[in-house]
C-alpha positions in Angstrom: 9.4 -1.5 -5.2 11.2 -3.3 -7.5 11.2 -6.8 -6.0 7.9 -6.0 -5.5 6.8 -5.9 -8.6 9.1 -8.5 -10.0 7.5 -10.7 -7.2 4.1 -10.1 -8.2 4.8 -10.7 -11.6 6.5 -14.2 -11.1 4.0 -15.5 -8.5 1.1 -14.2 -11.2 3.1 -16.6 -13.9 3.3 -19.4 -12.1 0.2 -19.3 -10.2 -1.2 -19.7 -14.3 1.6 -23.0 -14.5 0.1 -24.4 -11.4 -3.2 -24.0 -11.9 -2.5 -25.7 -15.5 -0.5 -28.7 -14.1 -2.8 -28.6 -11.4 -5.9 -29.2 -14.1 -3.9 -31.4 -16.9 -0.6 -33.1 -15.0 -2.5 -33.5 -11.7 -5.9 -34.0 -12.7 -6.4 -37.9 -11.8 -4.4 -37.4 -8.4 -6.6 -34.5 -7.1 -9.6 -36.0 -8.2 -8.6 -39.4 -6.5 -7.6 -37.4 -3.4 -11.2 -35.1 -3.5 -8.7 -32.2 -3.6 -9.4 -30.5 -6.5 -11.3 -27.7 -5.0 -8.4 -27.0 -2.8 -5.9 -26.7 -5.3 -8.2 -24.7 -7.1 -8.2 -22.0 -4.2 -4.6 -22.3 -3.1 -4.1 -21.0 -7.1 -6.9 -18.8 -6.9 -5.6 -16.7 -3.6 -2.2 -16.9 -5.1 -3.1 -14.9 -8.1 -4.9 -12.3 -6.2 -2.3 -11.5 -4.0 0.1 -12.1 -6.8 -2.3 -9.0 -8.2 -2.3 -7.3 -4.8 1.7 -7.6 -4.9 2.0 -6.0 -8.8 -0.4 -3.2 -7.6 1.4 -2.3 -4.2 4.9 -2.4 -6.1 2.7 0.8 -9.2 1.3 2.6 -5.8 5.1 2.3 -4.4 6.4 4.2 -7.8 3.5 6.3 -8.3 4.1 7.7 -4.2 7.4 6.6 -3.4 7.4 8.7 -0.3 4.6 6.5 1.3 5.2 4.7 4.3 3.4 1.1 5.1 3.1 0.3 1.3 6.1 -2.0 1.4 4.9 -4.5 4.5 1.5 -4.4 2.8 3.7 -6.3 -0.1 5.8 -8.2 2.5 2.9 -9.5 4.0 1.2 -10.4 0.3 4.2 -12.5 0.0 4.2 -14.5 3.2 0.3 -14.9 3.1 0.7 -16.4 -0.1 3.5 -18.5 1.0 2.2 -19.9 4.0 -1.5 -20.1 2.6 -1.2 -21.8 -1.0 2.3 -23.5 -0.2 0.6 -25.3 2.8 -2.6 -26.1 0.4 0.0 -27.3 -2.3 1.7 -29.2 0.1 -1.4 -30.9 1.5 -3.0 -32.1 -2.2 0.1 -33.2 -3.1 1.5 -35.0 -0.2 -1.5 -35.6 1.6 0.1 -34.2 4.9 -3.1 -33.4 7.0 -1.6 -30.7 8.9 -0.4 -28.5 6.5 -4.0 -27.2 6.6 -3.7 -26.3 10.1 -1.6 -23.5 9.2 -3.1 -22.0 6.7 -5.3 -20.1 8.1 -1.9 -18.2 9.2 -1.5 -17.3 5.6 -4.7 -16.2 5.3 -4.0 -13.7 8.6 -1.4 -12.5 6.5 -3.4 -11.7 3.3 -5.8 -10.0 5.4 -2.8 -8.1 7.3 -1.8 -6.5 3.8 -5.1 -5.7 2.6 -5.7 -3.9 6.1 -2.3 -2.5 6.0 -2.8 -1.1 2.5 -6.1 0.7 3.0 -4.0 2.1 6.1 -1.2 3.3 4.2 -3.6 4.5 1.5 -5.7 7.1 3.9 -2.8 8.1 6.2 -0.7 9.0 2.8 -2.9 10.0 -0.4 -4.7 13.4 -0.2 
């Protein structure tokens, strides 16, 4: 629960440094590129899941005894890997197929959200 939580709070930190470099250091280059808007979501689901992570890793101290809670987090963190790494990857480098496998990510983030509200009703009164 630990990493957890210190996971969620680091990828909440610097989802707020991308998402500045991304609007001041990077400005003219995703504008150029027309990929503004997706740097914009790749930050966006980044600090939701970053969110999702910091509030698995309180429901993991609050009911440590709770099974599924920690691949809810495990999946949180490779969803947001996969899915704003790839969209990183693609406005910066302009490698098309990076956003071929987002959408993998995005399975991912779904995955933990489905896998929370799973552990949630099989474990809370």
């Amino acid at each position: 629960m630990k990493t957890i939580l210190i996971l969620g709070a680091l990828l909440s930190g610097l989802g707020v440094m991308i998402g500045a470099f991304g609007a001041h250091g990077l400005s003219k280059l995703l504008t150029e590129t027309g990929r503004t808007e997706t740097f914009e979501t790749a930050v966006k689901y980044q600090m939701y899941h970053a969110l999702g992570l910091l509030l698995v890793g309180v429901l993991m101290t609050q009911f440590p005894a709770a099974s599924g809670l920690r691949f809810s987090g495990i999946c949180f963190l490779i969803g947001i890997l996969i899915f704003s790494g790839s969209l990183y990857i693609l406005c910066l480098t302009g490698i098309r197929w990076m956003g071929a496998i987002t959408p993998i990510g995005g399975l991912f983030l779904i995955g933990g959200w489905l896998n929370l509200v799973w552990a949630l009703a099989k474990n809370l009164p």
